[in-house]
OpenMM code with the backbone's topology and positions (N, CA, C; nanometers):
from openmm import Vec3, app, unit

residues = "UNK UNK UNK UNK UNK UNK UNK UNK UNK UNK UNK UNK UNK UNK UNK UNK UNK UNK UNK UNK UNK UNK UNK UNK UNK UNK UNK UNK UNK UNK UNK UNK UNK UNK UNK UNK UNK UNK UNK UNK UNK UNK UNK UNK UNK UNK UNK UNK UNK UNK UNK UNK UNK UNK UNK UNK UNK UNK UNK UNK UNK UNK UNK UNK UNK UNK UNK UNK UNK UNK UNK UNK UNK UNK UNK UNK UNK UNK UNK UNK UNK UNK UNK UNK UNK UNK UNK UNK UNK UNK UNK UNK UNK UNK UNK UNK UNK UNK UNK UNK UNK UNK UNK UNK UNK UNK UNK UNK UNK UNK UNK UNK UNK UNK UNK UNK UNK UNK UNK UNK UNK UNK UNK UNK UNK UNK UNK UNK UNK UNK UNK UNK UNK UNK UNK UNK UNK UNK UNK UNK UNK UNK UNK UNK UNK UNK UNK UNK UNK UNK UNK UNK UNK UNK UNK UNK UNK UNK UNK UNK UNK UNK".split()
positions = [
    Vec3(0.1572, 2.0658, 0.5349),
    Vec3(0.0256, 2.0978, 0.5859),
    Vec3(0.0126, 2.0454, 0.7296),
    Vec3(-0.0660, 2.1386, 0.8292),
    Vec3(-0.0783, 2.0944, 0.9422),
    Vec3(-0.1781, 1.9876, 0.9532),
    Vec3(-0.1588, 1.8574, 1.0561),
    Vec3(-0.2591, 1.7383, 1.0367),
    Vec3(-0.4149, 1.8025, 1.0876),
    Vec3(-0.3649, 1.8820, 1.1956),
    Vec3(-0.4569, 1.9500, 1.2548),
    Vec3(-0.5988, 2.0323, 1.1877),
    Vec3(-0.5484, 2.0938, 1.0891),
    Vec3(-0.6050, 2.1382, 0.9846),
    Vec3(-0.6670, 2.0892, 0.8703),
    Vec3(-0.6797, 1.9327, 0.8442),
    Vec3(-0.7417, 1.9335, 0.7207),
    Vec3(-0.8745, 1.8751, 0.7830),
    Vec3(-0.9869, 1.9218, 0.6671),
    Vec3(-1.1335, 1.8879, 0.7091),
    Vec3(-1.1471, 1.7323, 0.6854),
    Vec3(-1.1974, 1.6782, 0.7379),
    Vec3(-1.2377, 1.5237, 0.7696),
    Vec3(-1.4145, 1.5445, 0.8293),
    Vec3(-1.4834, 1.3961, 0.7464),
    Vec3(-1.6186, 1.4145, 0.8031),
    Vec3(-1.6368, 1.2648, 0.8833),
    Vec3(-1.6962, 1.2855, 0.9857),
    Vec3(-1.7085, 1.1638, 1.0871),
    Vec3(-1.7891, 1.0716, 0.9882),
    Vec3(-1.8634, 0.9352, 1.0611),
    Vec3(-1.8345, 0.8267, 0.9733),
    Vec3(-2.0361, 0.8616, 0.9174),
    Vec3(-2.0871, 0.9440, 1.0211),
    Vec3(-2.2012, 0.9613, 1.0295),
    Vec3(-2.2289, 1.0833, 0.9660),
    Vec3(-2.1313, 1.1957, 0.8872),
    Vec3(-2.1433, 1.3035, 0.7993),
    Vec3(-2.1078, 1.4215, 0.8355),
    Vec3(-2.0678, 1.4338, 0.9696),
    Vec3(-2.0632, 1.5718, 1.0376),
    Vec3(-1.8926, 1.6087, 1.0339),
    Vec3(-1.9067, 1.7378, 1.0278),
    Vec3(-1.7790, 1.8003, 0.9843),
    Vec3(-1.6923, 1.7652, 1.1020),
    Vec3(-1.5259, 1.7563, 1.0949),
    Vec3(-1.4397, 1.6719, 1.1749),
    Vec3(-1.2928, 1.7570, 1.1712),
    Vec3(-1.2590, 1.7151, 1.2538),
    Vec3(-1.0881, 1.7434, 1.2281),
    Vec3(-0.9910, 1.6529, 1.3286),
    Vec3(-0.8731, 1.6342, 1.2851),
    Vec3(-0.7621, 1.5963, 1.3839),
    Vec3(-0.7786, 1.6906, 1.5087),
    Vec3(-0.7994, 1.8188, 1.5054),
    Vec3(-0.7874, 1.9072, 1.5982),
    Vec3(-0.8601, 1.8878, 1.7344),
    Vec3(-0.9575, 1.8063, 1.6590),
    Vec3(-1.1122, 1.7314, 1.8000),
    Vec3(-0.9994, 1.6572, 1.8800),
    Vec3(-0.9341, 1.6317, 1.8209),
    Vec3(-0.7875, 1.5307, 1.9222),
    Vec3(-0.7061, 1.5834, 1.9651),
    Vec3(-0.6316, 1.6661, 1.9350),
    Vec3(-0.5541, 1.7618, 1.9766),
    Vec3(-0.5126, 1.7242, 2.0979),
    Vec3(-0.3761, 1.7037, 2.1454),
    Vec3(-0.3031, 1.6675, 2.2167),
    Vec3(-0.2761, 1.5321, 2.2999),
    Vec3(-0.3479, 1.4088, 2.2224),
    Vec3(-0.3594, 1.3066, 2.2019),
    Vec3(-0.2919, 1.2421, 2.1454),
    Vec3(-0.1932, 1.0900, 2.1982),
    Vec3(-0.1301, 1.0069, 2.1110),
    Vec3(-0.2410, 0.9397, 2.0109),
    Vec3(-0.1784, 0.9603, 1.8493),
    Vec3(-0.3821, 0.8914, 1.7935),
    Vec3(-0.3174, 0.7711, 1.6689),
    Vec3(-0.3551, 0.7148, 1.6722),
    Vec3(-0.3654, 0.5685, 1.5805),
    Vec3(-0.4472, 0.6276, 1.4656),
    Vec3(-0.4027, 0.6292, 1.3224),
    Vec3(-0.4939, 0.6070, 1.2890),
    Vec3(-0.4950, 0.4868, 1.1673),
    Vec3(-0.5884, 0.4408, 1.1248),
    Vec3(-0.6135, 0.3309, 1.0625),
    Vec3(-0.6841, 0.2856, 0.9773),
    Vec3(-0.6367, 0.2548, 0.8404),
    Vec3(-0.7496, 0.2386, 0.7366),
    Vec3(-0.8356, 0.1029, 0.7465),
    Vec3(-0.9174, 0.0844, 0.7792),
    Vec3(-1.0190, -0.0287, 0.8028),
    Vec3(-1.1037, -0.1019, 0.6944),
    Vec3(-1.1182, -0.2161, 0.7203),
    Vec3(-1.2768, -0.2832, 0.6124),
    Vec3(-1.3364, -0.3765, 0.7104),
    Vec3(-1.4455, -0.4006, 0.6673),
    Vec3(-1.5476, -0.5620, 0.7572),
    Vec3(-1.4998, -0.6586, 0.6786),
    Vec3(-1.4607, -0.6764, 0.5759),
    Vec3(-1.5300, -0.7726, 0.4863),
    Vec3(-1.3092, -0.8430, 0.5087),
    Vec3(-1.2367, -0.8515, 0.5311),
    Vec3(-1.0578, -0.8394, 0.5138),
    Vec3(-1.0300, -0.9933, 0.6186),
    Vec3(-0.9717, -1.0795, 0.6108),
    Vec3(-0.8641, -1.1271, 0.6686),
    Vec3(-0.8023, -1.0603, 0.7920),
    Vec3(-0.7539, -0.9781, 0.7975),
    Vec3(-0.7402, -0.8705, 0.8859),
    Vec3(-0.8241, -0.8051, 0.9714),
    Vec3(-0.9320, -0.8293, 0.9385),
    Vec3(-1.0815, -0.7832, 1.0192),
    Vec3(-1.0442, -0.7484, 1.1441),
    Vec3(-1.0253, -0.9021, 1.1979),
    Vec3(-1.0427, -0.9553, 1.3489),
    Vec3(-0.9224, -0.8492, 1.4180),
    Vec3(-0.8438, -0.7405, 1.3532),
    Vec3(-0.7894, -0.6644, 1.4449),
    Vec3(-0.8390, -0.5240, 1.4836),
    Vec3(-0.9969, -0.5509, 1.4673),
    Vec3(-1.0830, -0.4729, 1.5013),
    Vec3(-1.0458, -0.4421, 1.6896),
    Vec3(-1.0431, -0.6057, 1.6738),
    Vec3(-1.0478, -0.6424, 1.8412),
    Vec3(-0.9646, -0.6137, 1.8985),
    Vec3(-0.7833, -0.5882, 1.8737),
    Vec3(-0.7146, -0.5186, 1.9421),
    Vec3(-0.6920, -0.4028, 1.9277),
    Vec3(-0.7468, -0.3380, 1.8018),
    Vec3(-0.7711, -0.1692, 1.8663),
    Vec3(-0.8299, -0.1316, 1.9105),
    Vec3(-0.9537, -0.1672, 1.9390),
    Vec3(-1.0547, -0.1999, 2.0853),
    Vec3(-0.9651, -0.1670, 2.1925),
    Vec3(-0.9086, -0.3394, 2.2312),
    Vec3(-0.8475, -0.3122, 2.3549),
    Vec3(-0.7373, -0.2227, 2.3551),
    Vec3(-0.6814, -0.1186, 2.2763),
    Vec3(-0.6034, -0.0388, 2.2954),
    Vec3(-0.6389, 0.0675, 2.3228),
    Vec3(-0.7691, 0.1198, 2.2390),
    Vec3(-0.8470, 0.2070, 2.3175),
    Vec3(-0.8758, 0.2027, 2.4421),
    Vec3(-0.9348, 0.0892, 2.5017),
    Vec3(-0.9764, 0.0747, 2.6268),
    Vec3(-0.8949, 0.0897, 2.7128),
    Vec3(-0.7381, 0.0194, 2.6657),
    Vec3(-0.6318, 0.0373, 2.7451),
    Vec3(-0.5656, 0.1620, 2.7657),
    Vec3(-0.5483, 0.2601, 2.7084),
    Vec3(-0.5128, 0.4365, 2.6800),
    Vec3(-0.6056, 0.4925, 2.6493),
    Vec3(-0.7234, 0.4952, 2.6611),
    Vec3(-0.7934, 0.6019, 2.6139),
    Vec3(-0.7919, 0.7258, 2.7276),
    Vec3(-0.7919, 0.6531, 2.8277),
    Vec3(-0.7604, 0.7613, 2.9472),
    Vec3(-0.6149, 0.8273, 2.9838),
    Vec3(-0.5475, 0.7524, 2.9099),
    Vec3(-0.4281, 0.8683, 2.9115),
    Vec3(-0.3943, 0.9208, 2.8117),
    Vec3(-0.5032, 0.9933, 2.7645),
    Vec3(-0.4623, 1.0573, 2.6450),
    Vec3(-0.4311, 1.0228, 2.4804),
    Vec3(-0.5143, 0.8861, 2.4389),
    Vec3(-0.4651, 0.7860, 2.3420),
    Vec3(-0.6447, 0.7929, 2.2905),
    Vec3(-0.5906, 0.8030, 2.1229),
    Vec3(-0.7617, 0.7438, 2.0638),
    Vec3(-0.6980, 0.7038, 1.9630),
    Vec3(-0.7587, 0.5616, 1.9127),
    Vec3(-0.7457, 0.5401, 1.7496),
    Vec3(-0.8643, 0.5928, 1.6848),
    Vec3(-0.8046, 0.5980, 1.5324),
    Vec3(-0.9036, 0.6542, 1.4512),
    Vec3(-0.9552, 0.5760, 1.3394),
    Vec3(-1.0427, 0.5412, 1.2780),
    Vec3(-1.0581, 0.4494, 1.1957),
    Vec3(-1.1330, 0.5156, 1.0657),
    Vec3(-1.0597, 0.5012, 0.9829),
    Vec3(-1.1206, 0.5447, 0.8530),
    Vec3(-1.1354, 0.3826, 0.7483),
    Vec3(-1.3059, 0.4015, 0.6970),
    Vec3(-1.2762, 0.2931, 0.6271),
    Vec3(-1.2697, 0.3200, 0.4983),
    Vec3(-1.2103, 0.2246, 0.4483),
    Vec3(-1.1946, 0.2218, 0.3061),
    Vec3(-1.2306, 0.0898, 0.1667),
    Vec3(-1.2256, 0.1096, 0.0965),
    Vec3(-1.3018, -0.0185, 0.0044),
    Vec3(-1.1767, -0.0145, -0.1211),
    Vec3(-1.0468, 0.0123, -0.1196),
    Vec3(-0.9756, 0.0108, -0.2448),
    Vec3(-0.8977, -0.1120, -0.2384),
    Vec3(-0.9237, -0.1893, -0.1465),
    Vec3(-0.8461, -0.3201, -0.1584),
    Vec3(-0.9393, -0.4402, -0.1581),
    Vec3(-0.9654, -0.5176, -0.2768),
    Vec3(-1.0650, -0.5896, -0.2974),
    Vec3(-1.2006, -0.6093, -0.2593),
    Vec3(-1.2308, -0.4705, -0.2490),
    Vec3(-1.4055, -0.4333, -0.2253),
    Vec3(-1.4392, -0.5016, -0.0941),
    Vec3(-1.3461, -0.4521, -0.0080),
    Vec3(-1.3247, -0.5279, 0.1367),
    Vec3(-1.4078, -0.4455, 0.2240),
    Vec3(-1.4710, -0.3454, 0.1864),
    Vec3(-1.5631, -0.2541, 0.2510),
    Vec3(-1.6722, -0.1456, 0.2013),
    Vec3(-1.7535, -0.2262, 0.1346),
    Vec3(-1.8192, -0.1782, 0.0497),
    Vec3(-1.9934, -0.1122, 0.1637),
    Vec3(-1.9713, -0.1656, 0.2349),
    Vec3(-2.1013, -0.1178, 0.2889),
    Vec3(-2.1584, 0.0233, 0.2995),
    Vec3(-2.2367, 0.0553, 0.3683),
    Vec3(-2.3164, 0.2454, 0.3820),
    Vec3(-2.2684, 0.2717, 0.5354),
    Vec3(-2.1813, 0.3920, 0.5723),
    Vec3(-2.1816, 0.4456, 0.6732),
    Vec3(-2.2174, 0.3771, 0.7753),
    Vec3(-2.4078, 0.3123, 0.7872),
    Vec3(-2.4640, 0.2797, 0.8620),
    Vec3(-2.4378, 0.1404, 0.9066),
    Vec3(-2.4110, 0.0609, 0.7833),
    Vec3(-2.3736, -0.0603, 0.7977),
    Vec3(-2.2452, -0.0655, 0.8143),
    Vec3(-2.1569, -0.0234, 0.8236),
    Vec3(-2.0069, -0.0047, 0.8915),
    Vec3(-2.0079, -0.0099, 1.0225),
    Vec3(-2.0923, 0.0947, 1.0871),
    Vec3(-2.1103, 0.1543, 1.2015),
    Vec3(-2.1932, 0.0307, 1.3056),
    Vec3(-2.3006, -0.0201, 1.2161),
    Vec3(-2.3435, -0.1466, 1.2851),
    Vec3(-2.2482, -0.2350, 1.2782),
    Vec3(-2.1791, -0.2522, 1.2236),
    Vec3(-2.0979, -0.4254, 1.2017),
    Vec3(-1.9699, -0.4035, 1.2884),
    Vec3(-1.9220, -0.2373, 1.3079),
    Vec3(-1.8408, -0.2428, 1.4232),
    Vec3(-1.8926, -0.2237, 1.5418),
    Vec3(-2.0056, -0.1645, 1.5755),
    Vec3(-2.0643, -0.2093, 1.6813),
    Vec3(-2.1262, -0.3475, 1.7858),
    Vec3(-2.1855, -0.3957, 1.6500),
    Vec3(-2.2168, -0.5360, 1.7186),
    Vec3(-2.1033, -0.6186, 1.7053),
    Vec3(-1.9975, -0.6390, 1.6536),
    Vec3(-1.9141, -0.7782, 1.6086),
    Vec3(-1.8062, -0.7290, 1.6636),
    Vec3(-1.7529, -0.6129, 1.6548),
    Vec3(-1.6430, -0.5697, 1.7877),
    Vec3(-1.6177, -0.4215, 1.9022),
    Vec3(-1.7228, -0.4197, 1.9571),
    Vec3(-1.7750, -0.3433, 2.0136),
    Vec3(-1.6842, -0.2120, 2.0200),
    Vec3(-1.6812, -0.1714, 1.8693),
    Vec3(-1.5850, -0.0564, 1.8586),
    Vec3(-1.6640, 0.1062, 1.9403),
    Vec3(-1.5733, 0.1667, 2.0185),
    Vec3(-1.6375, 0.2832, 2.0952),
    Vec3(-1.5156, 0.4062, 2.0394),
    Vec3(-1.4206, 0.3415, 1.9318),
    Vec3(-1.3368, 0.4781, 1.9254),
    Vec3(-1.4027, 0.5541, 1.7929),
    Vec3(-1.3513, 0.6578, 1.7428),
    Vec3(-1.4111, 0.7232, 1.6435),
    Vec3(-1.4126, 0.6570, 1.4829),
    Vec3(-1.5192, 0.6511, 1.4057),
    Vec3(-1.5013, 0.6138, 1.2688),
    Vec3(-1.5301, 0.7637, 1.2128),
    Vec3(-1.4254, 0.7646, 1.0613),
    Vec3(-1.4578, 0.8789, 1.0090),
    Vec3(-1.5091, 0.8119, 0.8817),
    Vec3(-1.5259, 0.9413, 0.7732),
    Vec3(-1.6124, 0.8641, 0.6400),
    Vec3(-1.5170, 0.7960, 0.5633),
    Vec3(-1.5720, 0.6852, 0.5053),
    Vec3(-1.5132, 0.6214, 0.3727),
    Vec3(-1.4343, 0.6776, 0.2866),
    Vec3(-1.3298, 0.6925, 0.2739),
    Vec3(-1.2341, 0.7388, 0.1488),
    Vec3(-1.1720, 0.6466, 0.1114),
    Vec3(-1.0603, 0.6976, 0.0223),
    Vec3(-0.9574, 0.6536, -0.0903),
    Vec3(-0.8474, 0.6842, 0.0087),
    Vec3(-0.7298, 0.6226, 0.0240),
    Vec3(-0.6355, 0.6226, 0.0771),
    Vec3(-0.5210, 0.6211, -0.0159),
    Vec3(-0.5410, 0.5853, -0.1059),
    Vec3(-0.4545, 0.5374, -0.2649),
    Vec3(-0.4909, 0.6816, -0.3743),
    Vec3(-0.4513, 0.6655, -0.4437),
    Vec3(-0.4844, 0.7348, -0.5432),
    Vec3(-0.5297, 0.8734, -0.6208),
    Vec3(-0.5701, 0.9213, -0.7207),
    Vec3(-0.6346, 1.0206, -0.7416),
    Vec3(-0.7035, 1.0810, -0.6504),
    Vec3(-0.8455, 1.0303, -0.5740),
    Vec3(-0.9206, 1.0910, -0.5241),
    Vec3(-0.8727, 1.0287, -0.3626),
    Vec3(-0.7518, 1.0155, -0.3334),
    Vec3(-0.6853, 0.9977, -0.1903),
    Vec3(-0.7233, 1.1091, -0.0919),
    Vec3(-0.7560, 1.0787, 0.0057),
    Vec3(-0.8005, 1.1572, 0.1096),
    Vec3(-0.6755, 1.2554, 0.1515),
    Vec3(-0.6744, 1.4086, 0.1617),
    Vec3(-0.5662, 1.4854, 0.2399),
    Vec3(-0.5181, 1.4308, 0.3087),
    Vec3(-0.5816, 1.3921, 0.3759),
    Vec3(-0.4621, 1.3490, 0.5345),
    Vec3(-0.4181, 1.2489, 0.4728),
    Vec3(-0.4255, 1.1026, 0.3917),
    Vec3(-0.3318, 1.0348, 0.3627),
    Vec3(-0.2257, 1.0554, 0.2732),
    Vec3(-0.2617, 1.1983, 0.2027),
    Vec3(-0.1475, 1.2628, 0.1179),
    Vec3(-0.0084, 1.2906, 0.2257),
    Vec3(-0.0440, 1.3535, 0.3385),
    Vec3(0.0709, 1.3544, 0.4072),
    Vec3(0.0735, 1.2219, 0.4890),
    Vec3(0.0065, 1.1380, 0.5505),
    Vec3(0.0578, 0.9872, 0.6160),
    Vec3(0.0979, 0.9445, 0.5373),
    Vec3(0.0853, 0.8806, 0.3937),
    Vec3(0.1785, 0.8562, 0.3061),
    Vec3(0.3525, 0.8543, 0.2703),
    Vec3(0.3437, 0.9807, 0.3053),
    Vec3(0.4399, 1.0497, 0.2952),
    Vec3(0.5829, 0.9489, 0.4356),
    Vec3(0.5220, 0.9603, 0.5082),
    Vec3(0.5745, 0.8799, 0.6481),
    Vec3(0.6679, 0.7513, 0.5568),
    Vec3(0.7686, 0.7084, 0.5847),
    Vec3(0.8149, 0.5882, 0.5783),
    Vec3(0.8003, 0.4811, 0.7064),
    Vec3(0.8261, 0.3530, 0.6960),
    Vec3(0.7789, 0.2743, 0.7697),
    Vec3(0.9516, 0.2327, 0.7952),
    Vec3(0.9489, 0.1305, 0.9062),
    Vec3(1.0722, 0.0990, 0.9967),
    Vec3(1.1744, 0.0461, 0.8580),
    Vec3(1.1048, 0.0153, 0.7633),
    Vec3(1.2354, -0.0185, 0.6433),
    Vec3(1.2833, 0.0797, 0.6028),
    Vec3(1.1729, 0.2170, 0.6049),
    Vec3(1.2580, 0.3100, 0.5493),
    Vec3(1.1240, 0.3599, 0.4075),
    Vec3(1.0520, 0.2628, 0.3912),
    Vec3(0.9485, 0.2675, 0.2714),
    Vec3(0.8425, 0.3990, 0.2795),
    Vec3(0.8312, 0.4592, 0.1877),
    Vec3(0.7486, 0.5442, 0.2288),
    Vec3(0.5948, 0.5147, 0.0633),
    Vec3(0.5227, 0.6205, 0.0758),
    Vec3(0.4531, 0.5491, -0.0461),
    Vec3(0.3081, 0.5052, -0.0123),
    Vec3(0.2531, 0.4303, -0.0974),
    Vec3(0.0737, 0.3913, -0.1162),
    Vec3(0.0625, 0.3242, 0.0338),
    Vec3(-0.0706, 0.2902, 0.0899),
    Vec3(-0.0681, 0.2270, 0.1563),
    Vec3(-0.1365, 0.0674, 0.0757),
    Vec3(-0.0140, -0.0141, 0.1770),
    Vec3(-0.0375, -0.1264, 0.1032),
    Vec3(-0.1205, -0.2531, 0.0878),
    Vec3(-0.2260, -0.2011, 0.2355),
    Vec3(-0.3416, -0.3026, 0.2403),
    Vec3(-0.4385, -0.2840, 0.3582),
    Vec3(-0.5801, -0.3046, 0.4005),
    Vec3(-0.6175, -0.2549, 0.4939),
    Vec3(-0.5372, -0.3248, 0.6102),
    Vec3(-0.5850, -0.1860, 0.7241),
    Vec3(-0.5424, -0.1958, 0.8934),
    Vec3(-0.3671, -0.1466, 0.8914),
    Vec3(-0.3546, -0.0835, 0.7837),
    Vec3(-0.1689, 0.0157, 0.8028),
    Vec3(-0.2288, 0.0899, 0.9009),
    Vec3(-0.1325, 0.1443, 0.9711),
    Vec3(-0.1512, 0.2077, 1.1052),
    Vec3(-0.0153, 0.3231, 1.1180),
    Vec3(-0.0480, 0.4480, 1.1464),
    Vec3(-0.0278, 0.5504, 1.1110),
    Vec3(-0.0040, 0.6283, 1.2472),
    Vec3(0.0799, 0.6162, 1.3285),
    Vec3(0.0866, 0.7102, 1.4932),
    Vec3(0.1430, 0.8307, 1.4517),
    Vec3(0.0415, 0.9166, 1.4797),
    Vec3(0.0705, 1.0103, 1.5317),
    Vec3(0.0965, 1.1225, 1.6799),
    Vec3(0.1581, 1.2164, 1.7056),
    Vec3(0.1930, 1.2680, 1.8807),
    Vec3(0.1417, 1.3197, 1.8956),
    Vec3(0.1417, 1.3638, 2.0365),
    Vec3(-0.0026, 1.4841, 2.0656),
    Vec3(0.0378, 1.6357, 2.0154),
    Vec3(0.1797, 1.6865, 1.9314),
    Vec3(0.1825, 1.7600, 1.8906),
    Vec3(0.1413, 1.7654, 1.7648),
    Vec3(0.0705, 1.6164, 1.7208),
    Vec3(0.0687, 1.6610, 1.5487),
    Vec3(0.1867, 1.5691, 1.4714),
    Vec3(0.2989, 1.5314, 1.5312),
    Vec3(0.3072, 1.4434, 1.3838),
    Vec3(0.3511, 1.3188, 1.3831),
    Vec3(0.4000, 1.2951, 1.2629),
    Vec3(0.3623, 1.1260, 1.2217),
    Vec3(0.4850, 1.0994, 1.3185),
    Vec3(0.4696, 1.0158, 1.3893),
    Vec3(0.6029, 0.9352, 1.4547),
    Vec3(0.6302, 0.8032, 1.4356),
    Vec3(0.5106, 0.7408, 1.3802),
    Vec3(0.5313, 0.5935, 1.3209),
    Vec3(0.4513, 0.5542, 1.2005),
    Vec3(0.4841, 0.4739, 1.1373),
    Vec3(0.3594, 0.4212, 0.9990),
    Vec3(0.4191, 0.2610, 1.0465),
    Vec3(0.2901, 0.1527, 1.0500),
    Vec3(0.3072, 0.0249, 1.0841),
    Vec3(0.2268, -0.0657, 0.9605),
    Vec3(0.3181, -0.1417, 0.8568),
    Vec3(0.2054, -0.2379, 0.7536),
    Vec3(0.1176, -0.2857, 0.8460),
    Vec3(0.0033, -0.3395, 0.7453),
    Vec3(-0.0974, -0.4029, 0.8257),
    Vec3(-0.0781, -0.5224, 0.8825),
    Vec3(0.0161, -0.5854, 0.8530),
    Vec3(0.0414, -0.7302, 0.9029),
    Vec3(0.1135, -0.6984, 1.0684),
    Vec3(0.1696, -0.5841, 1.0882),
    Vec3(0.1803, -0.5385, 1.2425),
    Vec3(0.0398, -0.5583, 1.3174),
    Vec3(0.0642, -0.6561, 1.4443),
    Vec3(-0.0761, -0.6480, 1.5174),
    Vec3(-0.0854, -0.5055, 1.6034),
    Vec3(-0.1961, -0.4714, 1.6364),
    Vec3(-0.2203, -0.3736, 1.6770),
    Vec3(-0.1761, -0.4090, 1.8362),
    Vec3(-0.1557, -0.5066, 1.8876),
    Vec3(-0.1116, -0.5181, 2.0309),
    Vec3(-0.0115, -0.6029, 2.0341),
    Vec3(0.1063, -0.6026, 1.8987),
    Vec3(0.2506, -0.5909, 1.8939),
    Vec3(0.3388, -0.5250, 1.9805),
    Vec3(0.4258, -0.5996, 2.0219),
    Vec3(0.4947, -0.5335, 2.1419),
    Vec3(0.5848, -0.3752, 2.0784),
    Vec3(0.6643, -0.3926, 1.9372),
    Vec3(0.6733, -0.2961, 1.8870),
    Vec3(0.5525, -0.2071, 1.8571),
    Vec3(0.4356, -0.1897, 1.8265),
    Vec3(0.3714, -0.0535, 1.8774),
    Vec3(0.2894, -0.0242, 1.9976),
    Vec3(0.2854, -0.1650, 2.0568),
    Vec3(0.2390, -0.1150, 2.1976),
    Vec3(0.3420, -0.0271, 2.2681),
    Vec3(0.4653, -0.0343, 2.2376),
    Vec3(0.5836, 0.0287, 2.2518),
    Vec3(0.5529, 0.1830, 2.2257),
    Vec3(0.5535, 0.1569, 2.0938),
    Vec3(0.5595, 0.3065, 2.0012),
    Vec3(0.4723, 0.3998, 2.1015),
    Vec3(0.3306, 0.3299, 2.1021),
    Vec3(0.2189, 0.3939, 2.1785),
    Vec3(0.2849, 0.4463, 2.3346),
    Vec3(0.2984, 0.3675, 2.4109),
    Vec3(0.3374, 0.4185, 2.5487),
    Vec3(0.4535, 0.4950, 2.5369),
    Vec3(0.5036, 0.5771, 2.4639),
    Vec3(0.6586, 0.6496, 2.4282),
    Vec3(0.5827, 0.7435, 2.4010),
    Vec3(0.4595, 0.7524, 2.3127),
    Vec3(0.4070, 0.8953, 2.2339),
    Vec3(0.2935, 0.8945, 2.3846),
    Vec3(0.2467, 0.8351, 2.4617),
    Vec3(0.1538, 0.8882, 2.5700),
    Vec3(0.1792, 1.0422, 2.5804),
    Vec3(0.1091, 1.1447, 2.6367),
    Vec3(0.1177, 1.2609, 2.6670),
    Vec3(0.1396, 1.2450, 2.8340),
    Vec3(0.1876, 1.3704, 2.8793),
    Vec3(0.2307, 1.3478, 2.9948),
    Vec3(0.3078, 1.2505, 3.0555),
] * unit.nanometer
topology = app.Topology()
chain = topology.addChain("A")
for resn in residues:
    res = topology.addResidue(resn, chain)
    for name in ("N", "CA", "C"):
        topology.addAtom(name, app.Element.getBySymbol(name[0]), res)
């Protein structure tokens, strides 16, 4: 399936797609407020800030399947990344990343193996998922990868466009 193509709804309800990105290096990333991991709100921030002008957006989808680490409403997501890390890149809606009712697009990011070779569930919030500005997966990073790791700050400036 093309990434481009599957329907996604922004974090606020309105109909979405990968395609709004289209030709963009794009991060994307399963998120919570409530995680240990939180605080790498703050370097996909500055990665946005740092590429967003050349062609770079992360994407943040949150999710609540790993110890009810994100249980809040749309609204309260949207506030708590606003005020606590002045997130300006896109949130889409709450899904399942795991399981039965797993979101399309993580049916194929899934699919991606990671630098061991692993492919499979994702295994905890903030996995990180690069995709190229043609559309496909070129990296999957566990969450314990920082987001301003020299290996995907790497990854990132290799998939830049142009």
């Amino acid at each position: 399936m093309d990434l481009y193509d599957i329907p996604l709804r922004t974090l606020d309800g309105e109909a979405a797609s990968l395609a709004d990105h289209k030709g963009k290096a794009l991060l994307i990333v399963n998120v919570a407020s409530r995680c240990g991991l939180t605080p790498q709100y703050g370097g996909l921030e500055r990665l946005q800030e740092r590429y967003a002008e050349r062609g770079f957006s992360v994407l943040g989808f949150p999710c609540n399947q790993f110890g009810g680490q994100e249980p809040g409403s749309a609204e309260e997501i949207a506030e708590f990344c606003s005020a606590t890390y002045g997130v300006t890149f896109p949130m889409f809606a709450k899904g399942d990343v795991n399981g039965d009712d797993r979101q399309p697009l993580y049916t194929e990011l899934t699919a991606t193996t990671d630098a061991d070779g692993a492919a499979g569930d994702v295994q905890w919030n903030f996995e990180k998922f690069l995709i190229s500005p043609e559309g496909e997966i070129v990296g999957r990073f566990r969450p314990t990868v920082s987001p301003e790791s020299d290996e995907l700050v790497a990854a990132i400036e290799a998939r830049l466009p142009g």
